[in-house]
C-alpha positions in Angstrom: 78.3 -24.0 12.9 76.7 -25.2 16.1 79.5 -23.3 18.1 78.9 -20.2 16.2 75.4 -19.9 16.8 76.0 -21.1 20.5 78.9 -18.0 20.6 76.1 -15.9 19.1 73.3 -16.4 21.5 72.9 -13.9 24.4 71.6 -14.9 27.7 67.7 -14.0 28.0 66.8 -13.2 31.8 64.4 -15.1 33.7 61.2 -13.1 34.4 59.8 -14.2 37.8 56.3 -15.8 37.6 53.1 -15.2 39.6 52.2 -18.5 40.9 49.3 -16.9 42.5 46.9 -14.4 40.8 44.1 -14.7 42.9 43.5 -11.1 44.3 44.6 -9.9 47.3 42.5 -10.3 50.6 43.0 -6.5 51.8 43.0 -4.3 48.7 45.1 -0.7 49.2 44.2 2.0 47.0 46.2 5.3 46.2 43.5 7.2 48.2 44.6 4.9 51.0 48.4 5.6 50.7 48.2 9.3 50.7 45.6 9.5 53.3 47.6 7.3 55.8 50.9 9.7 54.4 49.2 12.5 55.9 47.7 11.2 59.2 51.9 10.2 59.7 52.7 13.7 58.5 55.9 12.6 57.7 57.1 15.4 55.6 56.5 18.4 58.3 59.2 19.9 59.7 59.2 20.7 63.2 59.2 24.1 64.7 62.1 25.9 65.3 62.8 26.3 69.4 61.7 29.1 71.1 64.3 32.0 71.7 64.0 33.7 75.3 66.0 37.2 74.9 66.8 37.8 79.1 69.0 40.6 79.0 69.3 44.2 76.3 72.8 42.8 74.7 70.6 39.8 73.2 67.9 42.1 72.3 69.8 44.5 70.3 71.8 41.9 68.2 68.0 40.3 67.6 67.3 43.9 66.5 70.4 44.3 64.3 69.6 41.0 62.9 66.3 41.9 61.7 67.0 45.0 60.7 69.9 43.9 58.7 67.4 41.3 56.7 64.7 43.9 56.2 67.7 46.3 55.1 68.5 43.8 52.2 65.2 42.8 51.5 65.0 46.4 50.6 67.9 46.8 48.8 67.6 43.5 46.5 64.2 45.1 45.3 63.2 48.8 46.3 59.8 48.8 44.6 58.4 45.9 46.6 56.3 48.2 48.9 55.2 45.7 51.0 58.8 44.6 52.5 58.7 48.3 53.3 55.3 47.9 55.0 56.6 45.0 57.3 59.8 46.8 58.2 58.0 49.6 59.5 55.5 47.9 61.1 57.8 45.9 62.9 59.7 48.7 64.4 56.1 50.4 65.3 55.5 46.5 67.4 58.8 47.6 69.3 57.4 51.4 70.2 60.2 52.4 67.5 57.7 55.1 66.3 60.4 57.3 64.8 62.6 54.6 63.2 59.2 53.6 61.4 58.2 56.9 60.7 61.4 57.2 58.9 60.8 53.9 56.9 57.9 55.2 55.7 58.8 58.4 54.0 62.2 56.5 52.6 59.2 54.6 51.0 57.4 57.4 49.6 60.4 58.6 47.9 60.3 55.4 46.3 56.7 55.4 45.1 54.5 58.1 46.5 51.5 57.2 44.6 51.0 54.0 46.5 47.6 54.3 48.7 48.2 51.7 51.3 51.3 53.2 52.2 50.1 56.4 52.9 46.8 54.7 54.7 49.3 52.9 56.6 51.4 55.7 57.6 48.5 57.4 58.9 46.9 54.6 60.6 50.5 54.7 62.1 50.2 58.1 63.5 46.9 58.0 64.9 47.4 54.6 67.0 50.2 56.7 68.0 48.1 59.6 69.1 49.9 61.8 66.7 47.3 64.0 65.8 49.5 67.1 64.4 51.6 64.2 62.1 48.6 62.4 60.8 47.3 65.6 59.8 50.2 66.3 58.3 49.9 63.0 56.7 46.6 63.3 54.9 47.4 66.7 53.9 50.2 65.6 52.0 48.3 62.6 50.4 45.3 64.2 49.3 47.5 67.0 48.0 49.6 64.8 45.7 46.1 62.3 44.9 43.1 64.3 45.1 41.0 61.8 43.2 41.6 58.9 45.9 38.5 59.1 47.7 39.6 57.3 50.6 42.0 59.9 51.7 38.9 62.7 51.9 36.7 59.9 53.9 39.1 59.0 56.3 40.5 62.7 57.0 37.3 63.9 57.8 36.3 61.5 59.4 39.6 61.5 62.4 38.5 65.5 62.1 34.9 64.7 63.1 36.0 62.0 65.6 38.5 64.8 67.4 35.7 67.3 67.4 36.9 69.9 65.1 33.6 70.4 63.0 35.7 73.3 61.2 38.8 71.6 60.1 36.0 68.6 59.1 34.0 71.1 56.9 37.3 72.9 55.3 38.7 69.3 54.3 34.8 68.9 52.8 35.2 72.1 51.1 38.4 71.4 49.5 37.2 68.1 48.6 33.6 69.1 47.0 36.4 71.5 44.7 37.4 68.8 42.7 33.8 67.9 42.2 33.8 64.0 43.4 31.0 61.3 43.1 27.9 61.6 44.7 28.6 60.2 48.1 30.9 62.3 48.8 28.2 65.5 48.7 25.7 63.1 50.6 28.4 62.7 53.1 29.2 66.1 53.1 24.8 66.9 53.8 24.7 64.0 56.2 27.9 65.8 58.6 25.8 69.1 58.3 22.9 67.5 59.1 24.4 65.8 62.5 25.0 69.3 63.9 21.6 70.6 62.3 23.0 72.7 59.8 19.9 72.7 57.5 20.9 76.1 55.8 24.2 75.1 54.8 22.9 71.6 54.0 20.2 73.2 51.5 23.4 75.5 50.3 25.9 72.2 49.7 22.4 70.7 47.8 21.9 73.9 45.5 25.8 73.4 44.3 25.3 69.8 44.0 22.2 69.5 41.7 24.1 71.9 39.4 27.5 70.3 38.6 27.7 69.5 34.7 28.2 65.8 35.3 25.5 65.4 38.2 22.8 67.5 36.8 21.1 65.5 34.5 20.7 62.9 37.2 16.6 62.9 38.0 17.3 61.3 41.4 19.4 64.0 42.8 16.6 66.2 42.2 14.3 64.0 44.0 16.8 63.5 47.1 16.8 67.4 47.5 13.2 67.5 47.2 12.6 65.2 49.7 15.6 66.7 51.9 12.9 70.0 51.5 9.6 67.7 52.2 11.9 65.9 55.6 12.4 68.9 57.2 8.8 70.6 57.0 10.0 73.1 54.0 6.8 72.3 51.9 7.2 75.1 49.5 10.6 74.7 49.4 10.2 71.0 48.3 7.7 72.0 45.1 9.8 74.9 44.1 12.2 72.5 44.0 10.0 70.0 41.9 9.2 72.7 39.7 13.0 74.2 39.1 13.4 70.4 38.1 10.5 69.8 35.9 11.8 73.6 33.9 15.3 72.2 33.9 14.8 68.9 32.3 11.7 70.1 29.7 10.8 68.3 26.9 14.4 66.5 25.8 15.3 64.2 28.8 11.9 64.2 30.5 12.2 61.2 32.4 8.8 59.7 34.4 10.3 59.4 37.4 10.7 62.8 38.5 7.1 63.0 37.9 6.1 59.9 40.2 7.9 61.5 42.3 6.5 65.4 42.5 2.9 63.4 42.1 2.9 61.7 45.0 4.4 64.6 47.0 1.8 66.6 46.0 -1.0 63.5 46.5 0.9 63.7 50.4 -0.1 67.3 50.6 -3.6 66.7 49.6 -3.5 68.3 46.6 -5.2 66.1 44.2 -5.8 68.1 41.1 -2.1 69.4 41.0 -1.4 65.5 40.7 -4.2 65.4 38.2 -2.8 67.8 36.0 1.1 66.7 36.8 0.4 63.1 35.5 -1.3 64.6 32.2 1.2 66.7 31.5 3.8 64.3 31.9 1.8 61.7 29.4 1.6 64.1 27.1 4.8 64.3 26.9 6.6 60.8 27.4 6.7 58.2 25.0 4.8 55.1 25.6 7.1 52.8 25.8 8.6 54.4 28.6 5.9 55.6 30.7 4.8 52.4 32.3 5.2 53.2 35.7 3.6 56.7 35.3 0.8 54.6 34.0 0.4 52.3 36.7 1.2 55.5 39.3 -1.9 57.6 38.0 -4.0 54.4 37.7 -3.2 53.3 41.1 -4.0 57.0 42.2 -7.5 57.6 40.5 -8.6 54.1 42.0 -7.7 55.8 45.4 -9.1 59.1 44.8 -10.8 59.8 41.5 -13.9 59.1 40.3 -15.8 56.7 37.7 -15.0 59.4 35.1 -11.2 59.9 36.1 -10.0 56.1 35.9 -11.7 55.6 32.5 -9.7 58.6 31.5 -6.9 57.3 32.6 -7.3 53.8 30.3 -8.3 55.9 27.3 -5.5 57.9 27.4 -2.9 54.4 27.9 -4.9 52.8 25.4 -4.2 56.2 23.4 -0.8 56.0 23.7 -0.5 52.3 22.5 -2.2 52.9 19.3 -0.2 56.1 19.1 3.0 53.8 18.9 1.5 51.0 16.7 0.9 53.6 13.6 3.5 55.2 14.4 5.7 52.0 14.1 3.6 51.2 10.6 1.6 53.8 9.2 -0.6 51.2 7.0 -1.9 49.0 9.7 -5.4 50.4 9.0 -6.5 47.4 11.7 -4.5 49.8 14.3 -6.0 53.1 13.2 -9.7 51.4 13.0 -9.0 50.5 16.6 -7.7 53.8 17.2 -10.4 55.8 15.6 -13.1 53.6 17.5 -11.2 54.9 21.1 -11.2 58.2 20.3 -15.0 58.3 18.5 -16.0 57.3 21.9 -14.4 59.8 23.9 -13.0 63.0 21.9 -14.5 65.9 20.9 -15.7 66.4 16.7 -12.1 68.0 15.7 -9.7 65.5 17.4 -11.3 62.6 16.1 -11.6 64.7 12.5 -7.6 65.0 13.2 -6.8 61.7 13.8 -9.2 60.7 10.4 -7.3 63.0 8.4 -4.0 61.3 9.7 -4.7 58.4 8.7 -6.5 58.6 5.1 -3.3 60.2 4.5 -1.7 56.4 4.7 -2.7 55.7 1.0 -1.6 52.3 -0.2 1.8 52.4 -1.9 0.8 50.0 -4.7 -2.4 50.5 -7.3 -3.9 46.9 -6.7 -7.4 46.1 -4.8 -6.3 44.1 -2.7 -4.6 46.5 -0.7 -6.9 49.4 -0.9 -9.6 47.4 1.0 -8.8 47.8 4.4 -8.3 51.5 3.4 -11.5 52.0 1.8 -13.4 51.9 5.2 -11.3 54.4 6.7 -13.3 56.9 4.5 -16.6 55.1 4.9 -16.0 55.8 8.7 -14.8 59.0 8.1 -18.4 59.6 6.1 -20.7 58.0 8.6 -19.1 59.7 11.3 -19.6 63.0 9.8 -23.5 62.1 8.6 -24.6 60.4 11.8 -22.7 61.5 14.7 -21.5 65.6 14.0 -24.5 65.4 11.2 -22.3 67.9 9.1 -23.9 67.2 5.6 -21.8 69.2 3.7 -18.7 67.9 5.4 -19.7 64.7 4.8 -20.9 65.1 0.9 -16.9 66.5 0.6 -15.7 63.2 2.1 -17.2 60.8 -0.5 -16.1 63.3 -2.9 -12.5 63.1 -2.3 -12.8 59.2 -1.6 -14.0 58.9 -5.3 -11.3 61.5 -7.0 -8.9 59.6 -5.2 -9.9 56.0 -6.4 -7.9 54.9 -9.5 -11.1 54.4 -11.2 -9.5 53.0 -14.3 -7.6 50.5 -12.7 -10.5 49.0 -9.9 -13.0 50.9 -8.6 -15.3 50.0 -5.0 -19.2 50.0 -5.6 -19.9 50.4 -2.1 -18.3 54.1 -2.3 -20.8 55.3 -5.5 -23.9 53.4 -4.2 -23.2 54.9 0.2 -22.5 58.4 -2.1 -26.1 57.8 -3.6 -27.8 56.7 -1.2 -26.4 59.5 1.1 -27.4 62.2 -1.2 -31.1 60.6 -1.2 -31.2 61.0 2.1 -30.8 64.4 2.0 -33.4 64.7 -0.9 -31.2 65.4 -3.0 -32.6 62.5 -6.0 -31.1 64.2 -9.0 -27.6 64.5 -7.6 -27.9 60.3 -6.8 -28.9 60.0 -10.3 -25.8 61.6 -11.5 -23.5 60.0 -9.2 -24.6 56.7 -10.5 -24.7 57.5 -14.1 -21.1 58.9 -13.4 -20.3 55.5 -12.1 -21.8 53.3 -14.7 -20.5 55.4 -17.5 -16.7 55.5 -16.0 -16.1 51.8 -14.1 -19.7 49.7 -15.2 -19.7 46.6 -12.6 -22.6 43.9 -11.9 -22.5 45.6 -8.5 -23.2 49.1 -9.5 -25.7 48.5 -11.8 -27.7 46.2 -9.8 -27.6 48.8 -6.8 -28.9 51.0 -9.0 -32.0 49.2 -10.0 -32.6 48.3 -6.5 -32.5 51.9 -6.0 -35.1 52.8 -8.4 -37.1 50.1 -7.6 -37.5 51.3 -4.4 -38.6 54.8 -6.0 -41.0 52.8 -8.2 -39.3 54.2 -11.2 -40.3 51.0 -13.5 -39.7 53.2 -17.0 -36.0 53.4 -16.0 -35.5 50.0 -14.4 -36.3 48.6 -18.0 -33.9 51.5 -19.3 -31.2 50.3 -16.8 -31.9 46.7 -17.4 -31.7 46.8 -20.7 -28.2 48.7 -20.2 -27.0 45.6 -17.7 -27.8 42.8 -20.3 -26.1 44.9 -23.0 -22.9 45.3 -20.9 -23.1 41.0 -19.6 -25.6 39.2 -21.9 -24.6 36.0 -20.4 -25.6 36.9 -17.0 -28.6 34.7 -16.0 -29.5 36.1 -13.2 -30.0 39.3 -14.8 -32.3 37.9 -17.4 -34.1 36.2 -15.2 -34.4 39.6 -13.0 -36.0 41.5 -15.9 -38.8 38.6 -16.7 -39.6 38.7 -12.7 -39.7 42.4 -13.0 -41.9 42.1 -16.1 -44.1 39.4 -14.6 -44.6 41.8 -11.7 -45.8 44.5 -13.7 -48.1 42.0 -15.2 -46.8 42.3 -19.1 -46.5 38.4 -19.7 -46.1 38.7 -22.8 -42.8 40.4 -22.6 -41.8 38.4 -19.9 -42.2 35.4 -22.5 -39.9 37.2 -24.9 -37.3 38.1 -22.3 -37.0 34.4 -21.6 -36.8 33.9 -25.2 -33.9 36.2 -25.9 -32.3 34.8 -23.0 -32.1 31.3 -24.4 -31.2 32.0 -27.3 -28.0 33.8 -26.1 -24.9 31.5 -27.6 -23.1 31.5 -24.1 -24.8 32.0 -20.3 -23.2 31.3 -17.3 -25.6 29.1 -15.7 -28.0 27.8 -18.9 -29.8 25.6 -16.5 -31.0 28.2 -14.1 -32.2 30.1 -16.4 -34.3 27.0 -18.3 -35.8 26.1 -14.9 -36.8 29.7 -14.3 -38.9 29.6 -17.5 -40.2 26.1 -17.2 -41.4 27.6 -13.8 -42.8 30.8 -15.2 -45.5 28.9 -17.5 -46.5 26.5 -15.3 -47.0 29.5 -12.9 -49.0 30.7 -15.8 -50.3 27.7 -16.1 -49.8 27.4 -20.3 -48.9 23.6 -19.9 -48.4 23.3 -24.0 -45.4 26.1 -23.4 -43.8 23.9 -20.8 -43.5 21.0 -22.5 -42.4 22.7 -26.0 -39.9 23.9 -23.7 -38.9 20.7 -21.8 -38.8 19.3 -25.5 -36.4 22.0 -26.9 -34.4 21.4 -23.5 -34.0 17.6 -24.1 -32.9 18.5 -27.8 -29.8 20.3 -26.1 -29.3 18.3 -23.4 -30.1 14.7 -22.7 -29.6 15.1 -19.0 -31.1 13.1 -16.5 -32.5 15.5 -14.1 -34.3 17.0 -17.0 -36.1 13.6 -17.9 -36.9 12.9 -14.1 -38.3 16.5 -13.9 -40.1 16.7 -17.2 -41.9 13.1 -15.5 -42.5 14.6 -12.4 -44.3 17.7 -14.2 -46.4 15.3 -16.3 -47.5 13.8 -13.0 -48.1 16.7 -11.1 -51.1 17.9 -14.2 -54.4 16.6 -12.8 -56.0 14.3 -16.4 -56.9 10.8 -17.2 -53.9 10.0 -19.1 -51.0 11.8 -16.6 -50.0 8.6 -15.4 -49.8 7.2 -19.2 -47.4 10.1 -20.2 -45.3 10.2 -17.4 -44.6 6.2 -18.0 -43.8 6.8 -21.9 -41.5 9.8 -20.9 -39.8 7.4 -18.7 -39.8 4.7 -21.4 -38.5 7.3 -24.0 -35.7 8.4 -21.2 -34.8 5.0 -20.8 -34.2 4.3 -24.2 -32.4 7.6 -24.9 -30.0 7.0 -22.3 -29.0 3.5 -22.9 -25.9 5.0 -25.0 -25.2 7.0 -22.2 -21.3 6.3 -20.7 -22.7 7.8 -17.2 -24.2 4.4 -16.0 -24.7 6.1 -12.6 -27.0 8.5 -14.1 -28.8 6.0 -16.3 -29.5 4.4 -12.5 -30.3 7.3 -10.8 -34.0 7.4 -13.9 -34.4 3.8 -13.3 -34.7 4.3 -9.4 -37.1 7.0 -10.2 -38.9 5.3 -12.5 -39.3 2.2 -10.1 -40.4 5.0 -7.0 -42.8 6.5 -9.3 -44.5 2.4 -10.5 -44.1 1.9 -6.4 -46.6 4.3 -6.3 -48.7 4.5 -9.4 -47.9 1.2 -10.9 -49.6 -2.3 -11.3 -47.5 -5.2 -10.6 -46.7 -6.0 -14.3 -45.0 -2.6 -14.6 -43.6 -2.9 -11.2 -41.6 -6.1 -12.3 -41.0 -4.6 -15.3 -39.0 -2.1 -14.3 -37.1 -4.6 -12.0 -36.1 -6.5 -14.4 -34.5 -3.6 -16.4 -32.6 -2.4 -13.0 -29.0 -3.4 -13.2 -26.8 -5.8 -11.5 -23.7 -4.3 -9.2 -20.4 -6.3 -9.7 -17.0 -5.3 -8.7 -14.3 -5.1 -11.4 -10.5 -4.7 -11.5 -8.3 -2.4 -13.8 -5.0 -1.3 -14.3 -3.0 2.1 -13.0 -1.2 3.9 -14.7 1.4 6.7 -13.6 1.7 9.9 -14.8 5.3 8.9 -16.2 3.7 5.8 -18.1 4.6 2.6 -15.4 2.7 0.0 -13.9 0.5 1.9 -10.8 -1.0 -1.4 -9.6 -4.8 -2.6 -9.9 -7.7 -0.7 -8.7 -11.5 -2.2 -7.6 -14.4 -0.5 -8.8 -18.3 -0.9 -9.1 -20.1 -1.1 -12.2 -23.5 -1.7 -13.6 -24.1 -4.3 -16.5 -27.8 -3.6 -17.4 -29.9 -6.4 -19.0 -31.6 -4.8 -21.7 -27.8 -4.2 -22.9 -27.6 -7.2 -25.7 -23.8 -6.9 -25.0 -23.9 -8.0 -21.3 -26.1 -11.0 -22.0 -23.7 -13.7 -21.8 -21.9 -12.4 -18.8 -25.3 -12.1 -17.3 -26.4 -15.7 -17.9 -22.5 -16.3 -16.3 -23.2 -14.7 -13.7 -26.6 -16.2 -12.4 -25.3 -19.4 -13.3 -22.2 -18.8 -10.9 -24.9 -17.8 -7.9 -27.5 -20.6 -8.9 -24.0 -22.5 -8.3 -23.3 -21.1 -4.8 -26.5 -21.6 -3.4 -26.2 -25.7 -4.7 -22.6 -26.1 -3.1 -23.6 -26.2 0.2 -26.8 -29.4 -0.3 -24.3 -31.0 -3.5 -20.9 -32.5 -3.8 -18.1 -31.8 -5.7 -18.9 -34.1 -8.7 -22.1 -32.0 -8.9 -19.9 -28.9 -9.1 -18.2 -30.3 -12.1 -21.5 -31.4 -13.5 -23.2 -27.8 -13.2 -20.1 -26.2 -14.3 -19.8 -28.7 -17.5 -23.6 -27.7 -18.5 -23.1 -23.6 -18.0 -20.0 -23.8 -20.4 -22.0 -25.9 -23.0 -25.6 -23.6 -22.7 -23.0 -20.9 -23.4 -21.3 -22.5 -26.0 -24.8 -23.0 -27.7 -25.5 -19.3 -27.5 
């Protein structure tokens, strides 16, 4: 066995050990290494030697040998212009001008749309001075690509350099043919223009600005304009203008042209022809893009215009922004209110009738109130502005007219429209026509609004007879209005007829539901002690308390008592403080039984001896703070709560824990002069005097 596993076992090299692992002193990064690899520049190979060629038998077997290498360069890949390129260019470096001239048409047999050959080739000929050839050259090229605009530039330009103006303008001419981009006719001005060729410049100008796809361009325009205005041809330059201003018209108006003819014409002086350029063109641009002609005619009123012209100038901006914003939502009524205020300010009568028309046409697409309130006072404007400012009467009488045929009457109605309509037509005189409006309006949409404006209305004609008529009307339509009632017995009262001011109040009383009972109770409680029939108020204040025990009522009743001069005034306000007190001892509202004690005890403060006075202390109650329970809306434990309450004495309930309670202070004053055994001692005879009771 031992054998076996001894045969078995293979032999494990040793792996050397660092003794050391300290680091090294000098540490050697990669950075190192290759930087110090490159300073060595061990992997450059050095130059090959110089060759001296010393006599024409070396030199034409380096020429073969170059030759025969560019040779089958060319023949391993024919399409690889640019060997072709460095052949010939090395036979033009040994004056070899017709070896490389041969080179280069081999080439263009191989691709003849290649443009640095042919630029190359004709570089080639004019370094050689071969005018005739390059000639040649470029007529070739631009022959077989007319749409390589670098052909055209460079031709004309070795024609313009050698002098011949005419063979430079016929290569221009054929170029301008094939209608190019727009240098190419600027070039064409500028080489007229160096040998003062206006006329033909102006000619070249008047086929340029015509070409289908250059013609809509505004700035070419302006360029031969300017080319007019440059040379001193004033009229030329605005017929110019003008021809451009007819050519665009209305569908691809574009501002700039007119920045541009209204300052040419601001140059020349002529200030109303700018005037009346930059109006038309607002007229006619869109808002949104006539900024800069906005700024422009701005800038030039400021230089030149008058008070009058620049705030024409922001009305009519201002003008176009509103223009856009109801244009953009036709019921923004806040935009056509602003609108309508611009133009009332500075329009004449049938432009701003225009623009009010325009926009009561915006009717609200949904029958609710809420969104026919804005629009409402675009035809209360519309009204007023007819009345007060054009003082069209009849115009004005058709306005409301409409307004109310329009209104959904059935559904919501607006009182402010029948009462302006009213009170417009009694204005006029007109009383029996404001009459009918408003018994139009009560008899097809009756509202507290409309019937109250109408009895203002007659009050203020003195009609009494038919403010009874119409009051009488109003409390048959809301009976439980207070303020109504309360209305007709002031009306009443005026008049002097007490008696039927008394029975107005009575009625009203006895209505079986009124929206605020206790206005209307004070009101009558006032009204007889204003008539001073004292016996009435306190029937009343006695028929009150019957209904309602309320606190206020029993603190008021007192403070009438008081405010009768008699012998016995003090005497029955106490006993109707006395009787409050013990009618609201089974009151829950413990703050309110506290609020007549307090009064009470003001009132003895004043009045009282100082029996009563300690009287009524003694029936004030004691605060305490208390804890209860929460509980959450789904049933569970919310936590504890403090409160205040009030545990009044005369309460035979609260007796014991008010005995506890004084006990428990008479004990906190004693523990700070007495021990603890006289702690337990107190405490021992409060539990047994309670025990007793």
């Amino acid at each position: 066995i031992m054998a076996s596993t001894a045969a078995g076992k293979q032999r494990i090299p040793k792996v050397a050990k660092v003794k050391n692992k300290a680091p090294a002193e000098v540490q050697i990064t990669a950075e190192q290494l290759l930087r110090e690899a490159k300073e060595r520049e061990l992997e450059l190979l050095p130059p090959p030697p110089k060759q001296k060629i010393t006599d024409k038998e070396e030199l034409n077997d380096y020429k073969l040998r170059k030759r025969k290498g560019f040779e089958d360069n060319i023949r391993k890949n024919r399409t690889v212009i640019s060997n072709w390129i460095k052949y010939a260019q090395w036979e033009e470096s040994l004056q070899e001008v017709q070896r490389a001239r041969s080179i280069y048409e081999r080439a263009l047999d191989v691709d003849h749309r290649n443009v640095t050959l042919w630029l190359k080739y004709a570089e080639m000929e004019m370094k050689s001075r071969q005018v005739n050839h390059a000639r040649n050259i470029w007529d070739r090229a631009i022959t077989i690509l007319p749409r390589v605009n670098q052909f055209w530039y460079k031709y004309t330009y070795m024609e313009e350099m050698l002098g011949n103006v005419a063979g430079c303008r016929q290569a221009f001419e054929r170029w301008m043919e094939w209608e190019p981009e727009e240098q190419a006719w600027h070039s064409y001005i500028n080489f007229e223009l160096r040998y003062k060729e206006v006329d033909k410049a102006r000619s070249i100008y008047e086929r340029y600005i015509l070409l289908d796809g250059l013609s809509l361009c505004v700035k070419n325009w302006i360029k031969y304009a300017r080319f007019e205005e440059k040379h001193g041809y004033i009229a030329h330059s605005r017929k110019v203008y003008e021809r451009a201003v007819e050519f665009f018209g209305e569908e691809y108006v574009d501002e700039n042209l007119f920045v541009a003819f209204a300052r040419f014409e601001e140059t020349q002086k002529e200030f109303e022809r700018v005037r009346v350029i930059y109006k038309y063109a607002l007229d006619r641009i869109p808002k949104h893009q006539a900024q800069e002609l906005f700024k422009n005619y701005t800038m030039f009123e400021k230089k030149f215009g008058d008070r009058r012209g620049i705030e024409d100038v922001i009305v009519s901006k201002r003008r176009f922004q509103y223009e856009e914003e109801v244009k953009a939502n036709p019921h923004n009524y806040d935009a056509w209110f602003d609108y309508l205020r611009l133009v009332e300010s500075d329009a004449d009568p049938e432009t701003v009738r225009e623009v009010y028309e325009r926009a009561i046409a915006n009717i609200p697409p949904i029958q609710e109130k809420r969104h026919w309130r804005r629009y409402i006072y675009l035809w209360i404007n519309y009204a007023l502005y007819e009345e007060l400012e054009v003082k069209d009467t009849e115009r004005t009488r058709q306005v409301y007219q409409a307004c109310l045929d329009l209104i959904p009457h059935k559904k919501f109605t607006f009182a402010k429209i029948w009462l302006l309509c009213a009170q417009f037509e009694i204005r006029q005189k007109n009383l029996q026509g404001a009459r009918k409006i408003m018994g139009t309006a009560i008899g097809k949409c009756p509202k507290n609004k409309l019937l109250k404006g109408y009895i203002e209305l007659e009050l203020q004609l003195r009609e009494f007879d038919r403010c009874r008529k119409l009051y009488e009307k109003y409390l048959e339509f809301t009976p439980e209005n207070c303020t109504t009632w309360i209305k007709f017995a002031e009306l009443e009262t005026i008049l002097g007829d007490i008696e039927r001011a008394r029975a107005i109040f009575e009625l009203a009383i006895g209505q079986p539901r009124l929206d605020m009972p206790e206005v209307l109770w004070k009101s009558y409680i006032d009204f007889e002690i204003e008539q001073e029939e004292f016996g009435n108020t306190r029937n009343l204040y006695k028929r009150l308390l019957q209904r309602t025990q309320h606190v206020k009522v029993w603190i008021s009743y007192a403070k009438f008592e008081l405010s009768i001069d008699g012998p016995e005034r003090l005497q029955k306000c106490r006993q109707i403080y006395e009787e409050a007190n013990k009618g609201m001892r089974s009151c829950e509202e413990k703050e309110e039984r506290l609020m007549l004690l307090e009064s009470w005890r003001d009132f003895e403060r004043e009045f009282g001896s100082d029996a009563t006075r300690e009287r009524v202390r003694k029936l004030l109650p004691e605060k305490v703070k208390k804890r209860r329970k929460l509980t959450a809306e789904d049933g569970s434990d919310a936590g504890w709560e403090e409160y205040y309450d009030y545990i009044f004495p005369e309460d035979a309930a609260n007796q014991p824990n008010l005995k506890l309670l004084a006990m428990a202070k008479m004990w906190k004053r004693q523990q700070v002069q007495e021990d603890s055994p006289s702690f337990c001692s107190c405490l021992s005879s409060t539990v047994i005097s309670l025990c007793g009771e």
